[in-house]
N, C-alpha and C positions, 0 to 999 in steps of 0.2 A: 640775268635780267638787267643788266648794270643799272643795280639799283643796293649800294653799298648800304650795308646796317638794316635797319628795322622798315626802309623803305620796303612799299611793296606793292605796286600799283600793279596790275593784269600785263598780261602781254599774251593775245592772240593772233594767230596765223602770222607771228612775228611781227605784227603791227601795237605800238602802245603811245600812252601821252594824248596827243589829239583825235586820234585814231581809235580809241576804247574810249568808249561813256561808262561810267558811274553814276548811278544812280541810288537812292536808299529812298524805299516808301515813295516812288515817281516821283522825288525831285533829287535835282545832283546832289553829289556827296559833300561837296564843297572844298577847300584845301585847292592847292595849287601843285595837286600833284602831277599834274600833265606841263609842268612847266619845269620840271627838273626829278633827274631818277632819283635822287636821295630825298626828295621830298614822301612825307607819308601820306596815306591813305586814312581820313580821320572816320574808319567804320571799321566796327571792331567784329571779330565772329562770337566773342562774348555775345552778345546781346542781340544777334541778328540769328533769326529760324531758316532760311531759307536762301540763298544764292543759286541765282540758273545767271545764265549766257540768254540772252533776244540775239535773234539775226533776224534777216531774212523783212519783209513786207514790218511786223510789228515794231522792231526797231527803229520805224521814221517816226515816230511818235514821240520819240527824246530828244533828237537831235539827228545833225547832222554829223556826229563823231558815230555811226554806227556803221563805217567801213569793217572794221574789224570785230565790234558786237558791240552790246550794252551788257556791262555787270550789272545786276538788277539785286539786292538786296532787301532783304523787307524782314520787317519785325512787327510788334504789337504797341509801338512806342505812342497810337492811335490807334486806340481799340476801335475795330470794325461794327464790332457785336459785344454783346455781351457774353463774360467769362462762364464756364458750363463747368459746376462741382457736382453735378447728381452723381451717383454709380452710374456706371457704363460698364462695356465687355471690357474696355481698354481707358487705363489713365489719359486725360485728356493736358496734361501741363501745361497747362494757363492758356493751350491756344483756342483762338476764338472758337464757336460752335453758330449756329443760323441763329438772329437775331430777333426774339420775338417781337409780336407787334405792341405798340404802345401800351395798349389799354390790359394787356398779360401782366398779371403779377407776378414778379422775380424775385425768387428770398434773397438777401445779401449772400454774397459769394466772395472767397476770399483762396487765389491759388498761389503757392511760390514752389519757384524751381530755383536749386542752385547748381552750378556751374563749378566744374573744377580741374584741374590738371597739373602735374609735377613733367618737368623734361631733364635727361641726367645730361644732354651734352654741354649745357648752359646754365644747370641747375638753376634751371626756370620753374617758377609757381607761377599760377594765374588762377582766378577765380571771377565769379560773379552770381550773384542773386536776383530773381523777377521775380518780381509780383504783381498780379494781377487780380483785381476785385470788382465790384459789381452789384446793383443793386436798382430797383426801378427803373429807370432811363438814363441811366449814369451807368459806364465805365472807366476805370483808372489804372491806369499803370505807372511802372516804378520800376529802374534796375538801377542798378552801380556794378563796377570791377575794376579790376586791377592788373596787372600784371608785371612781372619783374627777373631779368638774368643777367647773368653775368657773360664777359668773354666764352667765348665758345670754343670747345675740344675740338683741334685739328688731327689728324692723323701725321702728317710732317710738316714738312716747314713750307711755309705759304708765301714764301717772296722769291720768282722767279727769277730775277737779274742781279738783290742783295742778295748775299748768302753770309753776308756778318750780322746780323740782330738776333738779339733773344728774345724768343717767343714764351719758351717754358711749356709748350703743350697748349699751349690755347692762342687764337686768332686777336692779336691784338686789338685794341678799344672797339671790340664787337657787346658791350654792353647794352641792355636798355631797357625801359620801365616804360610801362602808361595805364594813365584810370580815367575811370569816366563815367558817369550817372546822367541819370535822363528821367524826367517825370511828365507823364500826358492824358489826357481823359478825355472823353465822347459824350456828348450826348448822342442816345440813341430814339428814335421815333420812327412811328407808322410809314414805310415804305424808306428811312434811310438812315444816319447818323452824319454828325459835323462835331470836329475834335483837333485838338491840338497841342504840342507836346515841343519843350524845352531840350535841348541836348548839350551837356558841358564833356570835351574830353580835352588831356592832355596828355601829353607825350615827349619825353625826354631819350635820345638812341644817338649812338655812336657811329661814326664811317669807318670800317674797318681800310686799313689800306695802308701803304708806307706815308703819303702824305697825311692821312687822315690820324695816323696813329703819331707823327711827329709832333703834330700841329694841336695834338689831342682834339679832333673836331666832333663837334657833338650839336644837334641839332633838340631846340627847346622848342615847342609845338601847342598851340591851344588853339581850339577854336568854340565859341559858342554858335548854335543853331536853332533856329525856331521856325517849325512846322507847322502847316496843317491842311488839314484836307475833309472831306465829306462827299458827301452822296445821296443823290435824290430819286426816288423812282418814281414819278408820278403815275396817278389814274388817267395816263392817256394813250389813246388809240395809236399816234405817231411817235412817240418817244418813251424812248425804253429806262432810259436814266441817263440823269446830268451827274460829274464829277469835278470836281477839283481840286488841282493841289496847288500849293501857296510853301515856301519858303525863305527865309533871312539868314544870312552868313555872315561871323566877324571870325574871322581868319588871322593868325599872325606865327610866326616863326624867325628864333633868330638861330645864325648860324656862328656860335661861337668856338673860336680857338685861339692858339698862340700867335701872336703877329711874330713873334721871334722863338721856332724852338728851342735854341737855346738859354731863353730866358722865360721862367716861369712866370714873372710878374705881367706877362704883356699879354695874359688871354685875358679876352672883353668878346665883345659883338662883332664879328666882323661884315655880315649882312643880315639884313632882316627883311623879311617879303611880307605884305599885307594884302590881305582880299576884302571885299566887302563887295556880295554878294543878296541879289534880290533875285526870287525867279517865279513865275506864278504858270497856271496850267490850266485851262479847260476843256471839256471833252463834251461831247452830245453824241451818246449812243441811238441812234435810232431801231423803234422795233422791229425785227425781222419780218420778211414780207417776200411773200410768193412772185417771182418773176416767173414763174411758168418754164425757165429752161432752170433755176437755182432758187433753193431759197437765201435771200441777201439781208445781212446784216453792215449796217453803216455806220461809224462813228466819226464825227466832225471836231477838229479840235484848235485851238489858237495857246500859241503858247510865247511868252515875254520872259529876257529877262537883263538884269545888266549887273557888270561887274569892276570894280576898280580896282588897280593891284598896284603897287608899291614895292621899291626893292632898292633902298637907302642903303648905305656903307658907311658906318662912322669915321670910317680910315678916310685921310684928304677930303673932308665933305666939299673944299669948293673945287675939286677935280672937274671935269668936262664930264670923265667918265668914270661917277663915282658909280657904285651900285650896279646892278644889272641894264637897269633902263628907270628911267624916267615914267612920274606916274602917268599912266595912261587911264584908258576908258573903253570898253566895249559894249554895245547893246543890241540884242536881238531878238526879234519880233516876227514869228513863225505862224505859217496857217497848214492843215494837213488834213487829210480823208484815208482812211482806212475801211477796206472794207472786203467782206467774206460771203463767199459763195459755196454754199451746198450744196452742190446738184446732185449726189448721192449718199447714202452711208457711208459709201466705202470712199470718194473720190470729194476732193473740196480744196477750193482756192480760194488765196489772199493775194488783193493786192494795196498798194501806198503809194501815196504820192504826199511830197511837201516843200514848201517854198520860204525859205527863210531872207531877209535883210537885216546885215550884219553893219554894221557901223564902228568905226573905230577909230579913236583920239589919241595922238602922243606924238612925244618928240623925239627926234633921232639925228644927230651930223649932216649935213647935206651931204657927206662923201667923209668916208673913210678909207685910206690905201693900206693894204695887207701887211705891208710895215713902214712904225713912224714911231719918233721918240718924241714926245710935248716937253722932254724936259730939256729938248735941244732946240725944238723948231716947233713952239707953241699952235704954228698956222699946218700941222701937219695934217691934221682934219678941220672939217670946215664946220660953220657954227650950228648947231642946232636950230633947226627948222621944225617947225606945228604941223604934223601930217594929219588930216583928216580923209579918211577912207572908207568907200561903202565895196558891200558886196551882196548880189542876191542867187545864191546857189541853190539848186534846183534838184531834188532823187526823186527816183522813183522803185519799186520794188514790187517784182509779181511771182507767187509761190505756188507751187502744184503738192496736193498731198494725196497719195494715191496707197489706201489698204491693199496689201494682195495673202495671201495664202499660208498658213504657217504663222499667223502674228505679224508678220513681216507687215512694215510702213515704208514705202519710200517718197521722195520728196525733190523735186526739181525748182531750185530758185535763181530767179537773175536778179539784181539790182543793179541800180547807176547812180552814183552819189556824190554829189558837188560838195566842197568842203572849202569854208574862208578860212585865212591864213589866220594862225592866234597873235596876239599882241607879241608874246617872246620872239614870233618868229620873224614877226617887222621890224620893232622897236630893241630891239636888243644892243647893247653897243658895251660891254663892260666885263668883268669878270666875275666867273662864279666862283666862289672860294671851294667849296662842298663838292663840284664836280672837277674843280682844278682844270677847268675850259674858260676859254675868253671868248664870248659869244658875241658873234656880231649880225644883225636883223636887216634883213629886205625890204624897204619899206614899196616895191617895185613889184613882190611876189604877186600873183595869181589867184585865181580860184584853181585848188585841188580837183580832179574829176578819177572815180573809182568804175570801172564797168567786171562786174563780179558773176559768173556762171558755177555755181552750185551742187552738186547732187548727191543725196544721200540714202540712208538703206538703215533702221533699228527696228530694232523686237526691245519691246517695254516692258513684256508680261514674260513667267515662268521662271525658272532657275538661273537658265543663260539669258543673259538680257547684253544686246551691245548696239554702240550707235560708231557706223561709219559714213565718212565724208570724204570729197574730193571736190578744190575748189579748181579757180583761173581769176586771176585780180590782173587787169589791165590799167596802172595808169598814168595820166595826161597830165605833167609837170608836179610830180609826187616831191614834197617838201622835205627837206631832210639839212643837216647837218654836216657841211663837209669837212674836215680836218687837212686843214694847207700844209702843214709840215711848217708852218711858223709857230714860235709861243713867244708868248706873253706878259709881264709883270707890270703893276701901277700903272703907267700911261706910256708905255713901250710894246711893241712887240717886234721882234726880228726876225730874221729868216737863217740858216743853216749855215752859211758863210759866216755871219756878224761873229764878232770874236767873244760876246757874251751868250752867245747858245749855249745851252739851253735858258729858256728863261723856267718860270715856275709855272705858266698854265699855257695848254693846247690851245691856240685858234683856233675858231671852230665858223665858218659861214654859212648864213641860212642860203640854199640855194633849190633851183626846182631843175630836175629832168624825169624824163620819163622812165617808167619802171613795170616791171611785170613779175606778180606772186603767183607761186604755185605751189599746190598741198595739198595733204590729208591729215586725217584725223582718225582714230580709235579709239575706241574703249569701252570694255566689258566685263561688266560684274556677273561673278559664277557662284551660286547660292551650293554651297557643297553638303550641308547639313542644320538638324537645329539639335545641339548640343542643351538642354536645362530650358527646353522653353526660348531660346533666343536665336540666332541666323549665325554661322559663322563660313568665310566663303572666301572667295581670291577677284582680284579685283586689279586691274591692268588700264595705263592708257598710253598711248603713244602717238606722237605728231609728228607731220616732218615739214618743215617748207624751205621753196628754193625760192630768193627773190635777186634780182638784176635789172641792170640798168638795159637800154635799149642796144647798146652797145656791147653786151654780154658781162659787162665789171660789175663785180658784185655791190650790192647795195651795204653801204655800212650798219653797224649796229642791228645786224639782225641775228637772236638769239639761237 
């Protein structure tokens, strides 16, 4: 996943970073994980009930990062409904149940669930506890967790080209810990509720790696977040219910280690990355309504948001190129229609459309050449210039779902989906310590375009149950990272000949050509018995994909 340590963002149909959305409770997850693999993912499976994959038509509803899916995560961290302690046939652990109406009396209710788990390769614990309670028109929630391991048991020795360090049986500075608590309440009333909930986590995890393990690099992680959302269904004939979500991000990370590994004294901060993130949602479902050839349901939605990110280096602050880049600014202001056709039991379609304008602030060299030494020829790049850039990228997405015989569902979907360049991939001009690349940004790039063909085949019900796929991803100046065979140090970088080659970090330029993915998908869970009242069974998945450039060279970094 080249994603060293505890990072751990998705990566589908070999696509990840700009390309996967994240989501928690419909709004992003926040972090700046799509802006470097070592960077984490601040949503923990502690505390979260449920994770599915969106593709397909429902996935323009988040964004325009849903070339390759939306991770969608959801919890109770915003009680929908009120919590349900009565008997039942089946424990109901704190999740929601249907919301009574206003004027129903509900006796206080009080549920906790705790969480736990031991791992022997890392002699890992983790734990967590929710609670959820309840009472007249009021719901609250509450969890906290933890978690914490050591270096990890290798099987041999994990350095391919050294073969003189000692390891001792485990993966050098593969350590790492994070906790995190979260409290939020609802009000609930006659046809909906509105609620909102606080989230503190942090996270402290090591880069396993020969550079990572020298330099002892370890990445220090927090972020706070505040949510909220609600729901309304009104008494009316044209609208079915209004929704929205509303979220705040303060993000921060620094990336410390040795400046000198030979001398202990010299770990400090070597970069530190900041977010500060706002993002709001609204949606207008409207009631479903007889077209005579389907019946259609329509949801209308607008969605805002903006972010500012930072990426300072204490090392040289008055360098040209201190940090990753210079703070920038992004904002984007999206409109969308989603909507579903019935025409039978068995057969029904979705389809999406959305239109977003992306706006982007910062600054970047009017010109950087692939190599240049500032400590020889200060004029080797040219000054920093104020780029301001718009873009208004355009998808669309239409899906067939068609019952047929045996359980069996199959499902034929296309999409086309314009995608703007992210800040990293303009404004970039510096070094990342944590990925040991010198990234340098396009301020010149394009709008991304994705045209994707579909088609799939699962049975949901019975013992055997399995979901296959088979895609075709076509695209038009596909963004990517290309590695010159220069590197890098402080405000240097050289080429192969120079007689100080190697330096300490890869070159790396944002550059676009054309590309085409192709793949499948598998996986099927087999129910073989119930052993004590419980399910025990075999469970398999398997993916493959082949992606290239236009020219048949393979695409880099693909898993």
């Amino acid at each position: 996943s080249f994603a060293p340590g505890a990072a751990s963002r998705p990566i589908i149909r070999g696509l990840d970073g700009n390309r996967v959305g994240i989501v928690e409770n419909g709004t992003g997850g926040g972090g700046v994980s799509d802006l470097g693999e070592d960077h984490f993912v601040p949503i923990d499976p502690l505390s979260t009930n449920q994770v599915e994959v969106v593709r397909g038509p429902a996935a323009l509803r988040y964004g325009s990062t849903s070339i390759g899916g939306v991770v969608s995560a959801t919890n109770n961290r915003i009680p929908e409904a009120l919590p349900s302690c009565a008997a039942a046939p089946f424990q109901s652990y704190g999740l929601p149940a249907k919301a009574p109406l206003a004027d129903a009396r509900s006796s206080p209710c009080v549920s906790v669930e705790t969480r736990t788990a031991v791992s022997s390769v890392d002699r890992g614990v983790e734990g967590g506890i929710l609670l959820d309670a309840g009472g007249g028109n009021f719901a609250v929630h509450a969890d906290a967790y933890g978690r914490k391991s050591v270096d990890y048991n290798i099987p041999g020795y994990p350095y391919l080209f050294d073969q003189t360090r000692p390891v001792n049986g485990r993966q050098p500075n593969s350590a790492a810990q994070a906790d995190g608590a979260s409290v939020g309440g609802s009000y609930i009333f006659h046809g909906g509720f509105i609620g909102a909930a606080i989230t503190k986590k942090d996270s402290l995890y090591r880069l396993p790696g020969i550079g990572g393990a020298d330099h002892q690099t370890r990445v220090d992680a927090r972020q706070t977040k505040f949510s909220a959302k609600g729901e309304y269904r009104p008494d009316a004939a044209a609208i079915d219910a209004i929704r929205f979500w509303a979220a705040a991000t303060d993000y921060k990370h620094n990336e410390i280690g040795l400046a000198d590994p030979a001398d202990l004294s010299t770990t400090g901060v070597r970069q530190t990355f900041t977010s500060k993130e706002q993002e709001g949602r609204v949606e207008v479902q409207m009631a479903p309504f007889n077209a005579r050839f389907a019946a259609v349901t329509t949801a209308f939605g607008l969605q805002a948001s903006h972010q500012q990110l930072t990426a300072p280096s204490p090392d040289d602050p008055g360098s040209p190129l201190n940090g990753l880049w210079d703070p920038n600014k992004n904002t984007k202001v999206a409109g969308y229609v989603f909507n579903e056709f019935k025409f039978t039991e068995v057969t029904k379609a979705q389809i999406a459309g959305r239109v977003e304008h992306v706006s982007l602030s910062g600054t970047i060299p009017s010109f950087i050449p692939e190599q240049f030494d500032l400590n020889v020829n200060p004029g080797d790049i040219g000054p920093p210039i104020a780029r301001n850039l718009s873009f208004t990228p355009k998808s669309a997405s239409i899906g067939l779902i068609q019952n047929l015989p045996g359980q069996l569902v199959a499902s034929v979907t296309a999409q086309y989906v314009e995608r703007a360049p992210k800040p990293a991939e303009l404004f970039s001009r510096g070094g990342h310590d944590a990925t040991a690349t010198f990234d340098i940004g396009n301020p010149n790039l394009g709008i991304e375009t994705a045209k994707t063909i579909e088609i799939g085949l699962r049975r949901a019900t019975g013992p055997f149950r399995f979901e296959a796929t088979a895609y075709y991803t076509k695209f038009n100046g596909f963004i990517y990272r290309r590695l010159t065979g220069n590197t890098c140090e402080d405000v240097a970088c050289v080429g192969p000949a120079d007689p100080a080659y190697p330096l300490e970090l890869n070159q790396a330029i944002y550059s676009q050509r054309d590309a085409t993915f192709r793949g499948g998908e598998f996986q099927s869970p087999f129910d073989v018995g119930p052993p004590n009242g419980g399910i025990w069974g075999i469970e398999n998945q398997f993916d493959v994909v082949r992606a290239t450039f236009s020219d048949g060279t393979n695409v880099p970094r693909i898993p």
